[in-house]
N, C-alpha and C positions, 0 to 999 in steps of 0.2 A: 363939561361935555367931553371935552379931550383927556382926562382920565377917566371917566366911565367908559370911555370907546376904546382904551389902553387896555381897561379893568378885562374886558369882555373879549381882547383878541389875546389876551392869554389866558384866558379862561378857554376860550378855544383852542389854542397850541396845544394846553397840558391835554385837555380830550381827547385830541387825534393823536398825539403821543401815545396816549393812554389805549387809544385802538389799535395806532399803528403796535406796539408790543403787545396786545392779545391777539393779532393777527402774525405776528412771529410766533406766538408757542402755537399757536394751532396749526402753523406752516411746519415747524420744526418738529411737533409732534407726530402730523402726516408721514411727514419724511423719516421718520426714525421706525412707524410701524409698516412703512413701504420697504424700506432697507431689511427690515430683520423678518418680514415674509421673502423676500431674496436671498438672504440668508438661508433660510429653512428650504427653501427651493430646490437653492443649490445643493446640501449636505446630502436631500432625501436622491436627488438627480446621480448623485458622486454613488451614493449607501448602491442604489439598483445597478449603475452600471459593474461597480465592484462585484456584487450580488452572482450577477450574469458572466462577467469573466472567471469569476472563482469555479463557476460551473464547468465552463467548458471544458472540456479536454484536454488543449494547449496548457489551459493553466495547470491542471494537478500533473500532466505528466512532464512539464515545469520542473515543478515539486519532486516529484518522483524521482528523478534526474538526480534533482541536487542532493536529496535524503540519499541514494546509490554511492553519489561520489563522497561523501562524508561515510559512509560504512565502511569503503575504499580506503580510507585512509584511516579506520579505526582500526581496523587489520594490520594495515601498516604498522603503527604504533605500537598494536599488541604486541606482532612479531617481533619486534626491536625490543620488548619489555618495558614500554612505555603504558603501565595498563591506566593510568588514570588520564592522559591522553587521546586513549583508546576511548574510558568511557564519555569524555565530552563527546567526541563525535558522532558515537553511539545514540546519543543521547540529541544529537542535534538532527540527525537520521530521521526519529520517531518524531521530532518536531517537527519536521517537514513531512513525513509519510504515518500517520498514527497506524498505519496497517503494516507496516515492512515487518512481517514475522521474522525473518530472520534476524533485524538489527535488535531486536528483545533476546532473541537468543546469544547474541553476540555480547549483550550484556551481561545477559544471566549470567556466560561464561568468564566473563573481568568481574563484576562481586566475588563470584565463589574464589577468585585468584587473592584475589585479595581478602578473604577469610568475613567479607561481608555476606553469611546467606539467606538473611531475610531475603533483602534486596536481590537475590539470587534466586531463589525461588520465587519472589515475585514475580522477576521478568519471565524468567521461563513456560510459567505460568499465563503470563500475556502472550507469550509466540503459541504455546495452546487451545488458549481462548479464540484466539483468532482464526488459527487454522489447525484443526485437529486431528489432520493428517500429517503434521510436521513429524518428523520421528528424532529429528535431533535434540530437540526440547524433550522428549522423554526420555534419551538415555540420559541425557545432560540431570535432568530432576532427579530420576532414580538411584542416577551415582554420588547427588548430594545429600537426597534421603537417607542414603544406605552411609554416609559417612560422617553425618549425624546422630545416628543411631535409632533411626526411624523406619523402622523394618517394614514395617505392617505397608504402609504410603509406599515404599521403595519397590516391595513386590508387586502393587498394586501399577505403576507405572513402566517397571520392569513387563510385566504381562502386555499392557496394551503398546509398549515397545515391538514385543514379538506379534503381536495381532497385527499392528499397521505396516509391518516391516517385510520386507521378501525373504520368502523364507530362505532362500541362497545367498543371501546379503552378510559379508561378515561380520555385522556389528548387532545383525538381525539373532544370529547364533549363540553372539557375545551373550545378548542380551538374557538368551534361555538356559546359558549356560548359571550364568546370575540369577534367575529365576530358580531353577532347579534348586538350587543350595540352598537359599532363602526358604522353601518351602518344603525341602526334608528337615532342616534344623529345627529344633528344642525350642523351648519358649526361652531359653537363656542363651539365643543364636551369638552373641558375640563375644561366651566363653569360646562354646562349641568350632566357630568356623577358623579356617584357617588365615590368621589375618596376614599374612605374609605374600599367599595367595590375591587377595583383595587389593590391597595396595597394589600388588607388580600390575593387576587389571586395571586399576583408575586409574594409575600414570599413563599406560597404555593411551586409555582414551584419551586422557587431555593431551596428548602429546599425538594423534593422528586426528584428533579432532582438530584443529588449527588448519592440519596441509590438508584434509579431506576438505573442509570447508571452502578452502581458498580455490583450491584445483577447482572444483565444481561453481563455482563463480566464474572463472576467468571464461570457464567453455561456454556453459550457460549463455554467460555475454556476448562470448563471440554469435553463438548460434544466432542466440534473438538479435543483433544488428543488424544483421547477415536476413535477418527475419524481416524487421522491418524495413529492409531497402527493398528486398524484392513486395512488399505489401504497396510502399509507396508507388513504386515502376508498373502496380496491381498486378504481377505474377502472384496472385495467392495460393493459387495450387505449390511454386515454388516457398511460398512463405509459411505456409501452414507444416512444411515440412519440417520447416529450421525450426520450427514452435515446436515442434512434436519434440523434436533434438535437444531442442534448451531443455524442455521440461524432466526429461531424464535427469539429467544433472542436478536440479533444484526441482523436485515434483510439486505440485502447488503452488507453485509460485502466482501469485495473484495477475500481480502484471500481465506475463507470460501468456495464461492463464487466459487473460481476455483478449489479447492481440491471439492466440489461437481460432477463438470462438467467432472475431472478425472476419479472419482469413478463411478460416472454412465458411462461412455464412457469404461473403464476399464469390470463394468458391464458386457455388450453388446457384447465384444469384449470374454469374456469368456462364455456366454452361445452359441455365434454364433460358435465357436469354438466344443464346446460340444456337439450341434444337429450337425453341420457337422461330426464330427468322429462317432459318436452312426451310423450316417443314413449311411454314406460308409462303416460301420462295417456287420448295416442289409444287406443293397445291395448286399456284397460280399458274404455272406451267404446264398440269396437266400430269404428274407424275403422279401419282396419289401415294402409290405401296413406297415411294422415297418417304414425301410426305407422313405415312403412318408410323414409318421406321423412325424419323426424327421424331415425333409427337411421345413416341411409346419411351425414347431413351429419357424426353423431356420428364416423363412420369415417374421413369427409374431413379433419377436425381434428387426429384423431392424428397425428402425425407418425411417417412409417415410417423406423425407425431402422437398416433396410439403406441408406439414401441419407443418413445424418447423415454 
């Protein structure tokens, strides 16, 4: 009897053993598909918030910032004749801002230095693509076309150089000047022209292209800081002014560009504000004809968007 009762109480132990371990995996299994639902929780929680600040404003003019001060310093570089220096930053520019037409042009301009023109006319190409009222990327293209010996493209950018360009603008005249030649010449234009001529003009450019570019930068910047302090302080009337100023300097400039559109739109939105309260002020008081004189300036202000 006492080994059958022995037999039978480890016949029991191994059992609940045998349960107790199929009640661990199904506990550890739980646990492993509760963790990695936590898991995926968290990642998709991190993916939207990123999602949301990538959006914001703060963040791309973050970005914008820092793409600026690396151009800043590809300038540097170049002017020292550091040009492969030049194009890392260039190059780290467009990684932060894929829109900074100018730092594509700033490239285009270190290829061609370095007798790379694919790559030279590609970027230049990208500062166009993007904004096609840059004019610097088209003399820049037309005077590597024309020194490749690709006449027909050269004129063809030469032209829409003079099209987008003021007509009083020196580099506007250059450019028609260049034009002019290219299209009284022969089909064998580069027995025909004078290339002695040609050359003294390309060095020209490259060599006031650098300090034009840079000078128009440094003002540029001044104005729009000077832009967005009075925006912050909301003097927009002051700030849309220093936007109108930058933009001279650097026309199109995207940035620029859109803190103008703020500022005037900012504008609008406070004197529309201020003739409404002055004229509900008259009204209530009994003045009427004040009253109508603010309401009517209120209507002068909006802007009628049959004529936008």
């Amino acid at each position: 009897m006492g080994l059958l009762g022995g037999s039978i109480t480890i016949l029991k132990s191994k059992r609940y053993k045998k349960v107790l371990d199929q009640m661990d995996i199904i506990y550890y299994s739980s646990y492993r598909q509760q963790n990695m639902k936590l898991r995926i929780i968290s990642i998709i929680f991190c993916a939207v918030l990123f999602l949301v600040a990538y959006q914001s404003p703060c963040f791309s003019v973050g970005f914008e910032d820092q793409a600026e001060k690396y151009r800043e310093k590809g300038l540097t570089a170049q002017k020292r004749g550091d040009i492969q220096g030049s194009i890392s930053f260039y190059r780290k520019a467009v990684s932060l801002n894929p829109n900074y037409v100018a730092a594509y042009n700033d490239l285009g301009i270190a290829y061609e230095y370095l007798g790379q023109f694919n790559l030279a006319e590609e970027n230049y190409l990208k500062a166009i693509k993007l904004d096609k009222y840059y004019v610097a990327a088209y003399s820049n293209l037309a005077s590597l076309y024309q020194n490749m010996g690709r006449l027909e493209e050269a004129a063809l950018f030469w032209k829409r150089r003079v099209e987008f360009g003021k007509p009083d603008d020196y580099w506007t005249k250059k450019a028609k000047e260049n034009l002019q030649k290219l299209l009284s010449a022969s089909k064998d234009f580069e027995a025909s022209v004078v290339e002695e001529e040609i050359n003294k003009f390309n060095k020209e450019v490259a060599g006031r292209k650098m300090e034009l570019t840079r000078q128009n930068i440094a003002q540029a910047k001044e104005r729009f800081e000077r832009g967005k302090k009075f925006f912050k302080e909301k003097l927009y009337s002051d700030a849309k002014t220093e936007f109108q100023q930058a933009l001279k300097f650097t026309p199109n400039d995207p940035e620029i560009l859109n803190y103008y559109k703020k500022a005037r739109q900012q504008e609008i939105d406070q004197k529309v504000k201020t003739h409404a309260q002055r004229g509900v002020s008259y009204y209530e008081v009994g003045d009427t004809d004040q009253a109508r004189e603010e309401f009517e300036r209120l209507l002068s202000v909006i802007p009628d968007k049959s004529n936008q």
